[in-house]
C-alpha positions in Angstrom: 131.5 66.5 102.7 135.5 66.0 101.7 137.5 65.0 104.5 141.0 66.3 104.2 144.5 65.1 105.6 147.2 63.5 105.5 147.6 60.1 104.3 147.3 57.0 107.0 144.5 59.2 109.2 140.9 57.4 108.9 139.4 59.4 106.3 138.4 56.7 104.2 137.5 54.6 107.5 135.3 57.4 109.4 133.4 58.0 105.8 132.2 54.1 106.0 131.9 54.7 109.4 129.8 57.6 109.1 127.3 55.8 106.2 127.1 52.4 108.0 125.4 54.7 111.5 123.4 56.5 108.7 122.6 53.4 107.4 123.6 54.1 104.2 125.8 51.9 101.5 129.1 53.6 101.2 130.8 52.3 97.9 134.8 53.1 97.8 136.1 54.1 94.8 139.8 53.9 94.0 141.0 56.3 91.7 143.8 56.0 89.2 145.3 58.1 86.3 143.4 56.2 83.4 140.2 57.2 84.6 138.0 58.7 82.3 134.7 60.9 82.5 132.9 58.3 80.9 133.5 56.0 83.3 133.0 58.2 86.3 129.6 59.2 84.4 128.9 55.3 84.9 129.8 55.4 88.6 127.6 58.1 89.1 124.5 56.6 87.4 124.9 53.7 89.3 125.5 55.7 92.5 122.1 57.8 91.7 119.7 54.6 91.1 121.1 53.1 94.2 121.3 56.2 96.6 124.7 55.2 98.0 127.0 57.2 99.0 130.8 57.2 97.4 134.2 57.8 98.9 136.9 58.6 96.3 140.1 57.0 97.7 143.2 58.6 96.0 140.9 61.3 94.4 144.5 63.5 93.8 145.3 60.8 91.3 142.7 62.2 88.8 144.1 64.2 85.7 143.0 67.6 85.7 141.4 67.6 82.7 138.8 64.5 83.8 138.0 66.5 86.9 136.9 69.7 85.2 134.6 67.1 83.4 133.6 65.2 86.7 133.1 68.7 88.5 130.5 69.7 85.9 128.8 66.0 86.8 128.6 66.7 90.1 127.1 69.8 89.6 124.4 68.5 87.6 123.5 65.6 90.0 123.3 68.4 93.2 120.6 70.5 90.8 118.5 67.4 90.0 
């Protein structure tokens, strides 16, 4: 899912929230405007062999052209 709102609400918090009653490891992942594909690529691999979940914080911080990339990643991970 992708909780949306406003900042200050609990989105982040009800995410972690949400994994720990799931008993799942929810890894938080700030996001910033060097952030590459590559390195997001890495995230996810690590993500995958793990079987966390992830919670972008600040996911609006992303350049546009690293979230086409990271869209595509996503993609690929939901048909494996």
């Amino acid at each position: 899912g992708a909780p949306a709102g406003p900042a200050g609400t609990g989105k982040t918090e009800t995410t972690k929230d949400l994994a720990k009653a799931m008993a799942k490891q929810c890894i938080v992942f700030n996001c910033q405007e060097g952030m590459d594909y590559i390195m997001v690529g890495k995230f996810f691999k690590g993500l995958a062999m793990c079987g966390a979940w992830a919670c972008f914080d600040e996911f609006n911080r992303i350049n546009v052209e690293v979230l086409s990339v990271v869209a595509q990643q996503i993609i690929t991970i939901q048909i494996a």
